[in-house]
N, CA, C and O atoms as a MOPAC input file, in Angstrom:
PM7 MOZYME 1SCF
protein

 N     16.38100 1     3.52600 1    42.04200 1
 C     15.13200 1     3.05600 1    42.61600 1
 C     14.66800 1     1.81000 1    41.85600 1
 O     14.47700 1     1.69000 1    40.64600 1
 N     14.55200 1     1.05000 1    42.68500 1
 C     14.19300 1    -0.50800 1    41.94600 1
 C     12.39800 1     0.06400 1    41.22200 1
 O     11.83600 1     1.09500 1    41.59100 1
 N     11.86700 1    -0.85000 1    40.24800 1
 C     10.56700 1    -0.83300 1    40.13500 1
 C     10.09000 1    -1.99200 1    40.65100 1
 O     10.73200 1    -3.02400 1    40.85200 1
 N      8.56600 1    -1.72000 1    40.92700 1
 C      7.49800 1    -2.75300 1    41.42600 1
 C      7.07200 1    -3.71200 1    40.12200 1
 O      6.38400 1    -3.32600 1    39.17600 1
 N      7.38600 1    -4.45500 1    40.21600 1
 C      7.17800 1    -5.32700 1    39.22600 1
 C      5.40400 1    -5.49600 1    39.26600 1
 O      4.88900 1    -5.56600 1    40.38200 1
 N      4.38000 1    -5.56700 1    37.85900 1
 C      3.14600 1    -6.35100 1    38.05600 1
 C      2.96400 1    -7.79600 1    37.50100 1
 O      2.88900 1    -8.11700 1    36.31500 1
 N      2.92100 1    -8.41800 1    38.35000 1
 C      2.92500 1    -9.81000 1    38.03400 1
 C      1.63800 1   -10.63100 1    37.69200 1
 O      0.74900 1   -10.95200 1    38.48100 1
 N      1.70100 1   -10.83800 1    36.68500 1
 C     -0.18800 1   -11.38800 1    36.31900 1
 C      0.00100 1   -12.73800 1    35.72300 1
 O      1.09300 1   -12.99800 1    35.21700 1
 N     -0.97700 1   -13.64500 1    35.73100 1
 C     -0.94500 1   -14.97100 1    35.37500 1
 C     -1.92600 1   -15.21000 1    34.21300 1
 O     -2.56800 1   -14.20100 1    33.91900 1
 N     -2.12200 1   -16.02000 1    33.67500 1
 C     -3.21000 1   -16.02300 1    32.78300 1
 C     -3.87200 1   -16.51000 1    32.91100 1
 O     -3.40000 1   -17.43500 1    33.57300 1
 N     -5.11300 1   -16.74000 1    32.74800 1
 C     -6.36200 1   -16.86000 1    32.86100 1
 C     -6.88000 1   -18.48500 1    32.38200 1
 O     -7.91700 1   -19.07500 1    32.68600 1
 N     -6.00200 1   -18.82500 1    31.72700 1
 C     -6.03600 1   -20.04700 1    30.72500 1
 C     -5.08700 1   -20.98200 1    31.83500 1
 O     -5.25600 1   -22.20200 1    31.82600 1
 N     -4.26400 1   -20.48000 1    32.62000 1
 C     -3.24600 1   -21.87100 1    32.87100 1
 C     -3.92900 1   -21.87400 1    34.88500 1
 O     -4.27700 1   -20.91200 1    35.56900 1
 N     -3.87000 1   -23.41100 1    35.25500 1
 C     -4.28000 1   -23.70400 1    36.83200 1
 C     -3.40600 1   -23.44700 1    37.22000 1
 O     -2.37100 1   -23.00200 1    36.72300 1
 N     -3.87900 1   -23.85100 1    38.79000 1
 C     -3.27400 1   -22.92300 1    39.75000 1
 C     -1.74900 1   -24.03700 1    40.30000 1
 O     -0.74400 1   -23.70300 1    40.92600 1
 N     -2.06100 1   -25.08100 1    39.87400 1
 C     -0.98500 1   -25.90900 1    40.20800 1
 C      0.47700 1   -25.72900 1    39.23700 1
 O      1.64500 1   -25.97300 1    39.53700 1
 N     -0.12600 1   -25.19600 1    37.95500 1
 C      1.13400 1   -25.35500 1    36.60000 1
 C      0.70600 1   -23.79800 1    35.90300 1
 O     -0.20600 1   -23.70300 1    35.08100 1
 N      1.48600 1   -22.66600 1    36.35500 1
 C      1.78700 1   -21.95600 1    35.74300 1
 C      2.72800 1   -21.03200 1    35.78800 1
 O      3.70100 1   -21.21100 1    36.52000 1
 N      2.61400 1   -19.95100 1    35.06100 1
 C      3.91900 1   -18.99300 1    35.02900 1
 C      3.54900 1   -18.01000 1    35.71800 1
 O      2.40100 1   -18.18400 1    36.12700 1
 N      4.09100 1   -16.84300 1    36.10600 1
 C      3.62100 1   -15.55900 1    36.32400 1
 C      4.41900 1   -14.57800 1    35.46200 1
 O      5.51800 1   -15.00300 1    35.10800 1
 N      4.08500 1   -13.35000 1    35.05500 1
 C      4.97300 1   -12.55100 1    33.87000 1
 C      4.51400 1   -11.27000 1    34.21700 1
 O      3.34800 1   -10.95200 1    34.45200 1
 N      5.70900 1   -10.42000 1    34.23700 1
 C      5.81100 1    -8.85500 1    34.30100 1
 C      6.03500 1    -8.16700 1    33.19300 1
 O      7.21900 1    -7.92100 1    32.96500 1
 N      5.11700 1    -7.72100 1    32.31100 1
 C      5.55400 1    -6.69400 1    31.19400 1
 C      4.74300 1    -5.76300 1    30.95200 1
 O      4.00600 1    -5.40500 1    30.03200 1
 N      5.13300 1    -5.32800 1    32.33400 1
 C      4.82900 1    -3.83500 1    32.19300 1
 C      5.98200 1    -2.39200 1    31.84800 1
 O      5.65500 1    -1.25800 1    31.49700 1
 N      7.45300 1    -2.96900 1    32.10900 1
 C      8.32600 1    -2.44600 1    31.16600 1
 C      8.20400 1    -2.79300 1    30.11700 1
 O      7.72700 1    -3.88600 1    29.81100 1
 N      8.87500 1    -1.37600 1    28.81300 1
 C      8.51800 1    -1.06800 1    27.48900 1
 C     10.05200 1    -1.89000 1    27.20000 1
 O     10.37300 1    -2.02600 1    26.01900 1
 N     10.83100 1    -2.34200 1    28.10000 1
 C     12.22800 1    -3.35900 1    27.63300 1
 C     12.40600 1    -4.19100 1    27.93700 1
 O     13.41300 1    -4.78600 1    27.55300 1
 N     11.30400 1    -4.87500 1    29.04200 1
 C     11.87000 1    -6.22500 1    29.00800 1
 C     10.72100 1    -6.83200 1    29.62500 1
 O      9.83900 1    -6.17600 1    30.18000 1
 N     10.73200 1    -8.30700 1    29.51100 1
 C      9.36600 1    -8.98900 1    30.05400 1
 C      9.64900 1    -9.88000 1    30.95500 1
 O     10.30700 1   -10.77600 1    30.42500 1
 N      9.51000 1   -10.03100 1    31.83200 1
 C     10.28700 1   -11.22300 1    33.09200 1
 C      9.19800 1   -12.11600 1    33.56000 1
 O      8.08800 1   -11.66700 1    33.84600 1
 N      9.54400 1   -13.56400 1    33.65500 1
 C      8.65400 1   -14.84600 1    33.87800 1
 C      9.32800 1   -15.47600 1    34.84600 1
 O     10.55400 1   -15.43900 1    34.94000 1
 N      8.54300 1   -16.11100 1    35.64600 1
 C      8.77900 1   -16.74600 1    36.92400 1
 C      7.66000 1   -17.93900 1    37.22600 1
 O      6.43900 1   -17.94300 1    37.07200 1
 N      8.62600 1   -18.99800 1    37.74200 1
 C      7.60000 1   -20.11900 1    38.35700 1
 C      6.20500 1   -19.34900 1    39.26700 1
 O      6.42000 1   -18.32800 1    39.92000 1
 N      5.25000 1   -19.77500 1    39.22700 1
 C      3.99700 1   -19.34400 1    40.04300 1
 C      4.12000 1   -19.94300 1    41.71500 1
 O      3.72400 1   -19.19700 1    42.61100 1
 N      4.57500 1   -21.04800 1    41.99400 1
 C      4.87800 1   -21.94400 1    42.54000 1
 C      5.72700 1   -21.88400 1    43.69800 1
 O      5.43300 1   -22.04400 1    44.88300 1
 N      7.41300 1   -21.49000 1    42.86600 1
 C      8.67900 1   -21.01600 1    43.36600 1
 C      8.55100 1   -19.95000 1    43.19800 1
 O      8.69600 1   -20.15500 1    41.99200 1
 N      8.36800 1   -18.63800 1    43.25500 1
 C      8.71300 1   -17.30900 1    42.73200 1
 C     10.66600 1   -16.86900 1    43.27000 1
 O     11.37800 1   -15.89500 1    43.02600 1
 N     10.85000 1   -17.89900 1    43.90200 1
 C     12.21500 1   -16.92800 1    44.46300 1
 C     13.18400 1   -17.91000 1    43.51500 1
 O     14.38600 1   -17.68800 1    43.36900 1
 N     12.63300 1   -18.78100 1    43.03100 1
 C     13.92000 1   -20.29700 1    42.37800 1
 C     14.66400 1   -19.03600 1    41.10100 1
 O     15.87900 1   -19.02300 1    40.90200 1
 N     13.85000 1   -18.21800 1    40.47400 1
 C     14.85100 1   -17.26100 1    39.35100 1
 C     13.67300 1   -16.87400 1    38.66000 1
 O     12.53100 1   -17.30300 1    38.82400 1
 N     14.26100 1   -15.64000 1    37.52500 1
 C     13.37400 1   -15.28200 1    36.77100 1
 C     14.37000 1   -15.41600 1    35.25100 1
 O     15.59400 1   -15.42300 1    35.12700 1
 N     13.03300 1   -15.53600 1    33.98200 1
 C     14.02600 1   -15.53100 1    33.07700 1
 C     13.08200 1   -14.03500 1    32.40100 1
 O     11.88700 1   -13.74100 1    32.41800 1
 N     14.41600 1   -13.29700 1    31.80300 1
 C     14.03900 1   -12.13900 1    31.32900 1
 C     14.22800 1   -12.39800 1    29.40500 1
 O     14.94700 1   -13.23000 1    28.85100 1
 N     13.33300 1   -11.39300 1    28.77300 1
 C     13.39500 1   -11.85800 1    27.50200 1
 C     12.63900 1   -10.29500 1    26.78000 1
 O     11.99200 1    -9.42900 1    27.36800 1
 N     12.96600 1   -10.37000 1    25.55300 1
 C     12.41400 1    -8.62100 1    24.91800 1
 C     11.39900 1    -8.70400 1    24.64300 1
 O     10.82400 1    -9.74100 1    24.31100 1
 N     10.97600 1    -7.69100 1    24.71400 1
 C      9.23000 1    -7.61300 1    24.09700 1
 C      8.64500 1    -8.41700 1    22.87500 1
 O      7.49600 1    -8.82700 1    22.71800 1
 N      9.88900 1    -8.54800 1    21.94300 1
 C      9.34700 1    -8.56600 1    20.80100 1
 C      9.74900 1   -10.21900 1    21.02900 1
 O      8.81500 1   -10.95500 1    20.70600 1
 N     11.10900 1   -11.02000 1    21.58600 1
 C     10.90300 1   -12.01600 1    21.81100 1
 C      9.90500 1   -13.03200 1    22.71300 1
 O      9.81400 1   -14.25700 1    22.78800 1
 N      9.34900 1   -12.14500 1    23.22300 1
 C      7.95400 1   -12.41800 1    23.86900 1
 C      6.62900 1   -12.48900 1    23.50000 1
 O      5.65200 1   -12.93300 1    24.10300 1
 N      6.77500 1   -11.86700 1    22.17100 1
 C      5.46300 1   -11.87300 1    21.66100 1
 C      5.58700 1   -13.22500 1    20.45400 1
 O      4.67100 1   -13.87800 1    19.95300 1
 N      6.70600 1   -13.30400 1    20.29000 1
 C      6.88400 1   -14.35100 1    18.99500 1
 C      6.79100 1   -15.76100 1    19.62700 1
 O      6.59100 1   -16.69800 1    18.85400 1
 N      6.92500 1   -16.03500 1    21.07500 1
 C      6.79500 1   -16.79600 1    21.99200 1
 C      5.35100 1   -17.20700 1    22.02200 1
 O      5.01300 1   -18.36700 1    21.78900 1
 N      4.39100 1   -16.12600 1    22.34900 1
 C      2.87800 1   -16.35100 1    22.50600 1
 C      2.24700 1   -16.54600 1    21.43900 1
 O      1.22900 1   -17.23600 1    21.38900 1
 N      2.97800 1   -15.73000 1    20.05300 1
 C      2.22600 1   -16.26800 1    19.23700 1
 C      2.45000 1   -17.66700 1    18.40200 1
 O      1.72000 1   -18.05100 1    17.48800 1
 N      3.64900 1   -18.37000 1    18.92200 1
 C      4.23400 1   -20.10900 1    18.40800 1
 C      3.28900 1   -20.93700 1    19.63700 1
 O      2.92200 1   -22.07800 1    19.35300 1
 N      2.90300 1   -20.36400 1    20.98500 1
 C      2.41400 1   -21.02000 1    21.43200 1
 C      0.46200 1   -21.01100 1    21.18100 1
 O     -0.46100 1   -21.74600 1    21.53400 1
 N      0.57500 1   -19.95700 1    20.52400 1
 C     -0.80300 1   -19.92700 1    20.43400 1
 C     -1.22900 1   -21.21500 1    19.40800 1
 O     -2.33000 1   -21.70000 1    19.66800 1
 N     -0.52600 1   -21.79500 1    18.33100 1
 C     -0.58900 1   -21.81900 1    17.42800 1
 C     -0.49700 1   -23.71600 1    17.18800 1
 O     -0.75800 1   -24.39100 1    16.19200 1
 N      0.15700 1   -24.26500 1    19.06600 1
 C     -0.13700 1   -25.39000 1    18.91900 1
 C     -1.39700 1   -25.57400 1    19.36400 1
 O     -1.91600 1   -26.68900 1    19.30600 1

C-alpha cells in the first residue's frame, strides 16, 4: 500500500519560489518543486535534513 504523502510549504518562502516537503515518515523526507510537482522528488534522511535547515538557517 503506497502512503499519502503530507506535503507542506513554509511559511517563510512565496508562492512563486518554493519547495514543498513530506516528513511525515520517521525514514525519509522528500522535497519537490512547488511549481512542477511531477518534474521529480529528491529524497534525503531525517537527520540529513535537519543538518540542511539548520546550515540554512544560519545564512
Amino acid at each position: 500500500m503506497l502512503h499519502q504523502r503530507n506535503w507542506h510549504t513554509s511559511s517563510y518562502t512565496s508562492q512563486d519560489s518554493c519547495v514543498e516537503v513530506a516528513d511525515d515518515d520517521p525514514d525519509i523526507v522528500m522535497v519537490r518543486d512547488t511549481k512542477d510537482q511531477g518534474r521529480g522528488v529528491m529524497s534525503v534522511t531525517p537527520v540529513g535534513w535537519a543538518v540542511f535547515v539548520e546550515y540554512v538557517k544560519q545564512l
